[in-house]
N, C-alpha and C positions, 0 to 999 in steps of 0.2 A: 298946510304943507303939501297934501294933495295933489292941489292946482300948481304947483312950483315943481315936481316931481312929473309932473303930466306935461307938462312945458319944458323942461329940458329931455324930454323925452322924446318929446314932439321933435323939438332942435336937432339932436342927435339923428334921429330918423331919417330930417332934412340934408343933412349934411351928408348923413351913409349916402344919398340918394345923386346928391351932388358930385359927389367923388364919383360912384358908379358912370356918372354920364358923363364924366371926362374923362374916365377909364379909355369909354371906348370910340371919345372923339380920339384920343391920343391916339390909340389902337388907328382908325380910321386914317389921319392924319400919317403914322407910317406907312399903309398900304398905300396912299395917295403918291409917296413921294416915289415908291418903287415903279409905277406908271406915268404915263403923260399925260394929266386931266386937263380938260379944257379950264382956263383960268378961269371965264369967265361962268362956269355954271354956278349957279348958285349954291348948290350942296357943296360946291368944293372950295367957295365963297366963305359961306359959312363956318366949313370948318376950319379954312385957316383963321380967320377973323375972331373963333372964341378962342384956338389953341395960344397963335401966336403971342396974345399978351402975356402968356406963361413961360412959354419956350423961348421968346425974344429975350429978358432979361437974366437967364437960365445960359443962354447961348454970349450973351456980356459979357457975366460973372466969371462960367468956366467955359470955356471954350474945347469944346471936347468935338471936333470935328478929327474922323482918322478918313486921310482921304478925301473920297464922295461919303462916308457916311458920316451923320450929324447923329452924337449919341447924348443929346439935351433930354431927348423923351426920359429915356434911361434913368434920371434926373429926378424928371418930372412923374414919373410913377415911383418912386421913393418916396419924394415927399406926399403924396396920395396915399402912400400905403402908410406911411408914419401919423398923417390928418387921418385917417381914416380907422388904424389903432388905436393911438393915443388920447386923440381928441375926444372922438365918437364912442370909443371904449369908456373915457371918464366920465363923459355926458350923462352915458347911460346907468355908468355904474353910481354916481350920483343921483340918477334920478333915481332908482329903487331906493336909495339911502331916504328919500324924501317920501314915497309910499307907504 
């Protein structure tokens, strides 16, 4: 039981760490829209190309655009903070259950 409690543990970890770095591509991706980046840089490349799969179908669903501002992030750190409670909290609290 051990080895089962060390692996959802591990997982959990994964995850915290996962959320964390689209914390602050998200983060990232607001500051981007407040300036004029060149499209073609790569870092600016990059980050729309990981955010948008998230925020395109987010922007579908509800349409929360007031204006010029798009409030899908808003959204999309809810459900990060809920994956990142819920999930990662049970993970973990499972796994001590298996130690």
């Amino acid at each position: 039981m051990f080895i089962l409690g060390q692996l959802l543990s591990s997982l959990a970890g994964l995850l915290d760490v996962i959320c964390t770095v689209f914390y602050f591509l998200f983060i990232a991706r607001i500051f981007l829209s407040w300036v004029n980046p060149d499209p073609y840089n790569p870092i600016v490349e990059f980050i729309y190309k990981v955010t948008e799969p998230i925020l395109g179908p987010i922007r579908r669903i509800i349409p929360l655009q007031v204006g010029m501002i798009d409030l899908s992030p808003i959204i999309a750190f809810i459900a990060l903070d809920f994956l990142r409670r819920f999930i990662v909290g049970s993970l973990y609290h499972l796994a001590t259950r298996f130690m």
